[in-house]
C-alpha positions in Angstrom: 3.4 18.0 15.7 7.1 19.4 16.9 9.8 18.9 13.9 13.0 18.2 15.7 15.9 19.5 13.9 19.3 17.2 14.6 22.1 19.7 14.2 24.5 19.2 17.1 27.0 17.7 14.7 30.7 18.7 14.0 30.9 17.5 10.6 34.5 17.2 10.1 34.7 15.9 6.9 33.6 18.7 5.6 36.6 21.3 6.7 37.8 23.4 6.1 34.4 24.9 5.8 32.4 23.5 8.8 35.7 24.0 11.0 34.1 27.1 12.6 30.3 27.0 10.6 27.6 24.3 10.9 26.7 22.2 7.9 23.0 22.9 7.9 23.8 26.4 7.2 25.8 25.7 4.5 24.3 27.3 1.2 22.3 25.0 -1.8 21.2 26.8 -4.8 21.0 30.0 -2.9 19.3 28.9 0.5 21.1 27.5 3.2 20.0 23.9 4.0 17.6 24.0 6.7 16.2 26.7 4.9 14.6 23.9 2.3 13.7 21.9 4.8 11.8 24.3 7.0 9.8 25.7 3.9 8.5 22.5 2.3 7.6 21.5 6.0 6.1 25.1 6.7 2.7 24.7 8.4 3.1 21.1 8.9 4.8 21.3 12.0 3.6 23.4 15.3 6.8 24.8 16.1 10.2 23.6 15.0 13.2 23.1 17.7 16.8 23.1 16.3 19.5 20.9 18.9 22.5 22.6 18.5 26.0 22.3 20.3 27.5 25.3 21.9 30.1 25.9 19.3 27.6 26.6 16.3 24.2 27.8 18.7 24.6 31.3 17.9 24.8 31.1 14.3 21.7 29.1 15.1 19.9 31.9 16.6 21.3 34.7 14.2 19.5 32.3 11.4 16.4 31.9 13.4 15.7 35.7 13.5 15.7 35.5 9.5 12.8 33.1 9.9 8.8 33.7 10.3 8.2 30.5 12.2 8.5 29.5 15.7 12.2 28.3 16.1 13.7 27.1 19.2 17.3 26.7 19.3 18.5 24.5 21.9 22.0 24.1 23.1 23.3 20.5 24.0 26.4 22.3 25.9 29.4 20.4 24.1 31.9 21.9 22.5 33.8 19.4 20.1 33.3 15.9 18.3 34.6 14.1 21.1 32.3 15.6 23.4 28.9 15.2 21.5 26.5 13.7 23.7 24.6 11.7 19.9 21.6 12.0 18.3 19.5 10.1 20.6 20.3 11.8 23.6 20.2 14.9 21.9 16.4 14.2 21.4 16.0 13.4 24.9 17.8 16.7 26.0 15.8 18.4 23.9 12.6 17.1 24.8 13.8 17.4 28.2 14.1 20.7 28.1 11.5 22.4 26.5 8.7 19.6 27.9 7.7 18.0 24.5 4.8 16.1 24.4 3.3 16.1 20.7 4.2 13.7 18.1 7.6 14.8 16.4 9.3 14.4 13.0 12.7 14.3 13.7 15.0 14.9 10.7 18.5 15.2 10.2 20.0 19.2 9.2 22.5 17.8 6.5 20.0 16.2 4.1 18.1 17.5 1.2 15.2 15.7 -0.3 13.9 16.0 -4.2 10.3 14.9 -2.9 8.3 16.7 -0.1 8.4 16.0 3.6 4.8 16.5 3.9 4.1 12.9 1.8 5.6 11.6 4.9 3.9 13.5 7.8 0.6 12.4 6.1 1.7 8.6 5.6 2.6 8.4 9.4 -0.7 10.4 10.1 -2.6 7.8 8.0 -0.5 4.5 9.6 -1.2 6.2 13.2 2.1 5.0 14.5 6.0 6.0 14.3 7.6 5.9 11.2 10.4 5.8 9.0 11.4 6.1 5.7 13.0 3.4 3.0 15.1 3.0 -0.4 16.5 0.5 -2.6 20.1 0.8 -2.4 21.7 -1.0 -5.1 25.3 -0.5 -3.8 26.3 -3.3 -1.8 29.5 -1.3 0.0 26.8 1.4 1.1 24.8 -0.8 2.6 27.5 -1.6 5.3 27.4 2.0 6.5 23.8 3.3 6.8 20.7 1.5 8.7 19.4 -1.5 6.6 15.6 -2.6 7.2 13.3 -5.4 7.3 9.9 -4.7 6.0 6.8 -6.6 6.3 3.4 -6.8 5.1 1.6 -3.6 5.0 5.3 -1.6 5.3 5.2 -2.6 8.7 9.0 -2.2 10.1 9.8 -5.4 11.9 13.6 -4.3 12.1 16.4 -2.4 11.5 20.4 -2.5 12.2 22.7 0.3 11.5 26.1 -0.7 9.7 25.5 -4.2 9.1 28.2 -6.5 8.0 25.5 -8.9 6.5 22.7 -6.6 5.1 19.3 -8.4 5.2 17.8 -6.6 2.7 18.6 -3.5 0.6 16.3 -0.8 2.5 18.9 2.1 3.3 17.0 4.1 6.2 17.4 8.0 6.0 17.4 9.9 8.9 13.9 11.5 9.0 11.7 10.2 11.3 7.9 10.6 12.5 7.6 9.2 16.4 4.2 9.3 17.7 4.1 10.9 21.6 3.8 7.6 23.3 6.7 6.9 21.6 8.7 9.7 22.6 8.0 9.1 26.1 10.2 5.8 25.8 13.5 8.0 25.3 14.9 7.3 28.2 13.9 3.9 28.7 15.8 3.1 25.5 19.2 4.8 26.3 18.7 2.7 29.8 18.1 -0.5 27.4 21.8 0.3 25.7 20.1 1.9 22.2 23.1 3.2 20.5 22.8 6.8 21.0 24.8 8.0 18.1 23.4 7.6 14.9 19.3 7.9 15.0 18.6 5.1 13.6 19.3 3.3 16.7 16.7 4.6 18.2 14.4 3.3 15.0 16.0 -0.3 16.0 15.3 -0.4 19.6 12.1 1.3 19.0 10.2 -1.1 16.2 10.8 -3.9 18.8 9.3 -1.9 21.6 6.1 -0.5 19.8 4.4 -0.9 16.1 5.9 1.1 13.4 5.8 1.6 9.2 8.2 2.4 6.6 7.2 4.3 3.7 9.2 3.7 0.5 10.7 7.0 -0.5 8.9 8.1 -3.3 12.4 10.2 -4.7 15.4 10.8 -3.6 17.7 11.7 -0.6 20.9 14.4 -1.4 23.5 13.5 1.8 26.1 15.8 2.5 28.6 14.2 4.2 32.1 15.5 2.7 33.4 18.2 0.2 32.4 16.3 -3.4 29.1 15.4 -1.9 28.6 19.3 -1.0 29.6 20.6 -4.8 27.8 17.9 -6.5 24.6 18.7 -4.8 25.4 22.6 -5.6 25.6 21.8 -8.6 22.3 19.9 -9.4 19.4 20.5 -6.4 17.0 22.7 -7.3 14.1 22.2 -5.2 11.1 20.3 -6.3 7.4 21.8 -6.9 5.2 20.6 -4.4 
C-alpha cells in the first residue's frame, strides 16, 4: 500500500503564514503536520508520495531529507490557486507519474487525527474494498460544506455529495481515503465521467456508484485546519494520541 499525500493546496485563508509556506508544514505541538501523520502511519504504508505544487515543492523535498522513510515528492507544475489542477487530478498525475499500482490511502496534509490511521488501513484490509471514513456532525450549517454520506447495512457506502443544500444524513466525510488498485485504475475514467475534480470527495461520489465501498465510523476525532483560529486552537490542545 502507497499513502498518497494531497498537499498541492494554496491555503489562503491561512495568510499571512501560508503566503509563501505550505500548510502541512506548519508546526503542532512541536512537529510539523505531516510529520504526525507519517509516524502513526510509519510501516503501514510501502512508500509515501507527497503531490505538491511548484511554489511549495522544495520545501517539500528539504522536509523529506529529515525523514527515514521513502518519500516521493511530486510536483503538479502550477503555481497559484487559480491554477491548481484539484485533488483528483492531482491523484491521477501522481499516479501517472510514478506508475502506481498498489492500493493507496490517500489522505489530506492539513488534517490531524486524535485516533490512529492504522484502525483504518486494517478496516479497509478487512472490508477488502475502497473506503472511507464517517462522523456525526451535529451542526447543521457544517453539513452544507463538507461531503455528507449515505450508509447502509454492513457500513456499506451507497452515496455521498459534497456541499449539499439538503443533507441526507449527518455523516461528514473527512478526506482520508483507502482505494483498492482496481479502483485506482478508474482515475481517469471518472474525470472523463465529469467527477468533480476539486475536493476528494468527489472522487468518493463517483466512485461508490462505480464499485463497492465501506465507511467506517470514526472512532475519535478529526482537527481541520482551514483558517488562523482553527490553526491556534489546535496548537493549543493536540497532543498526539498513544497508539
Amino acid at each position: 500500500m502507497k499513502c498518497l499525500i494531497l498537499a498541492a493546496g494554496y491555503a489562503t485563508r491561512l495568510y499571512p503564514l501560508t503566503e509563501n509556506f505550505p500548510k502541512p508544514l506548519l508546526k503542532v505541538g512541536g512537529k510539523t503536520i505531516l510529520d504526525w501523520l507519517i509516524d502513526d502511519i510509519g510501516d503501514s504504508a510501502d512508500g509515501f508520495v507527497v503531490i505538491s505544487n511548484h511554489k511549495f515543492a522544495g520545501f517539500f523535498r528539504e522536509w523529506a531529507q529529515t525523514r527515514p522513510e521513502s518519500i516521493t515528492v511530486v510536483d503538479d507544475g502550477t503555481e497559484s490557486n487559480e491554477t491548481r489542477l484539484g485533488a483528483v487530478r492531482d491523484m491521477q498525475f501522481a499516479v501517472a507519474q510514478l506508475s502506481i499500482d498498489d492500493d493507496c490511502l490517500v489522505i489530506a496534509g492539513d488534517n490531524l487525527l486524535d485516533f490512529s490511521l492504522r484502525r483504518f488501513i486494517d478496516f479497509a484490509k478487512r472490508k477488502g474494498t475502497s473506503c472511507s471514513m464517517r462522523y456525526r456532525e451535529t451542526d447543521g450549517q457544517k453539513l452544507h460544506k463538507c461531503g455528507v454520506s449515505e450508509i447502509g447495512e454492513d457500513d456499506r457506502l451507497i452515496g455521498l455529495e459534497e456541499k449539499p443544500a439538503e443533507p441526507r444524513s449527518d455523516w461528514a466525510t473527512p478526506p482520508f481515503y483507502y482505494y483498492v488498485a482496481a479502483d485506482m485504475k478508474k482515475l481517469g475514467k471518472a474525470i472523463a465521467d465529469g467527477c468533480g475534480v476539486d475536493a476528494p470527495g468527489s472522487l468518493v461520489a463517483w466512485m461508490c456508484r462505480d464499485s463497492v465501498m465501506h465507511s467506517m465510523e470514526m472512532p475519535g476525532r478529526r482537527y481541520d485546519i482551514g483558517n488562523l483560529e482553527s490553526y491556534r486552537s489546535v496548537c493549543e490542545t493536540y497532543r498526539g494520541f498513544d497508539l
